[in-house]
C-alpha positions as CSV (number, residue, x, y, z in Angstrom):
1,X,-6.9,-41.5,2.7
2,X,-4.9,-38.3,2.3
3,X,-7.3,-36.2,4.3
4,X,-7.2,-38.9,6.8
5,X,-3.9,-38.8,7.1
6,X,-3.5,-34.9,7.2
7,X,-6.4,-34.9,10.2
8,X,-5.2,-37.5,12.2
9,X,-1.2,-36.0,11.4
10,X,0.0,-39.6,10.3
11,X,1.5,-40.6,7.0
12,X,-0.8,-41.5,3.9
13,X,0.6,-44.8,4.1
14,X,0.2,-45.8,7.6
15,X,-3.6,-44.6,6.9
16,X,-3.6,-47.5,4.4
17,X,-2.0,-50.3,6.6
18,X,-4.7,-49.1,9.0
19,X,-7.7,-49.5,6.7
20,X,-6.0,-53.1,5.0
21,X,-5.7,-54.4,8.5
22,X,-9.5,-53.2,9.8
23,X,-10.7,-54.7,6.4
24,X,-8.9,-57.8,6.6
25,X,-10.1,-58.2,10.4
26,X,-13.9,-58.0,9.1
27,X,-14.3,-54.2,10.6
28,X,-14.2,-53.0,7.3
29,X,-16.0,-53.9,4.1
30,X,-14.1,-51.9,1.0
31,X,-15.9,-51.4,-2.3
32,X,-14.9,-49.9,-5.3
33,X,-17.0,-47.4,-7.0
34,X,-15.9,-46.1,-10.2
35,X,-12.3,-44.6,-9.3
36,X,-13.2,-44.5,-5.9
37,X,-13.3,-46.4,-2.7
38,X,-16.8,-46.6,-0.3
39,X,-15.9,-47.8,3.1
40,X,-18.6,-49.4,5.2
41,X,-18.0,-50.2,8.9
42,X,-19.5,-52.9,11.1
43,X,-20.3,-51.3,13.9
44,X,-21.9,-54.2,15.2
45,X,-18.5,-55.9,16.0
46,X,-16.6,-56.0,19.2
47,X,-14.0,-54.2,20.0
48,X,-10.6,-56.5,19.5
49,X,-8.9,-55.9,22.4
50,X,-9.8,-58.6,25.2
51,X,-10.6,-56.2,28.3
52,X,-12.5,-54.0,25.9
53,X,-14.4,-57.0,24.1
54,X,-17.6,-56.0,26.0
55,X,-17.6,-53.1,23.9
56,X,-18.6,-52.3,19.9
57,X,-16.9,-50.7,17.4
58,X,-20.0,-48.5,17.1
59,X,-20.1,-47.0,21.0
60,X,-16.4,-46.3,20.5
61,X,-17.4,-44.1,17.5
62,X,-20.4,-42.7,19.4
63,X,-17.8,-41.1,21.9
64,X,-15.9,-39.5,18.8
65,X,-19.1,-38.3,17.1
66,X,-19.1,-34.2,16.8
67,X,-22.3,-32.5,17.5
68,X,-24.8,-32.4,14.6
69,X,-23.2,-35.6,13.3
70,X,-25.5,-38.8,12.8
């Protein structure tokens, strides 16, 4: 989450508030592995906001992807 935070130039903890809400809301799935975290998303899912509900979580990611990225 600190390298998330550092990239994205928010605070460690709003990072975490971000991924309790997404996993809370089902866009998320958390699981613990050893001392770490493994964070799968379902991309499948909708986008939440109503005017962009037509959209998946996945084609919003697809627009962010960098080149050489799967």
């Amino acid at each position: 989450m600190r390298d998330v935070a550092d990239l994205v130039g928010i605070t460690e903890r709003a990072v975490q508030r971000i991924v309790n809400e997404l996993s809370e809301a089902g866009y998320l799935q958390v699981t613990k592995e050893g001392r770490r975290n493994i964070y799968e998303v379902h991309s499948e899912l909708p986008l939440r906001h109503p005017i962009e509900s037509h959209r998946s979580v996945g084609e919003l990611l697809g627009l962010l992807k960098t080149d050489g990225e799967a």
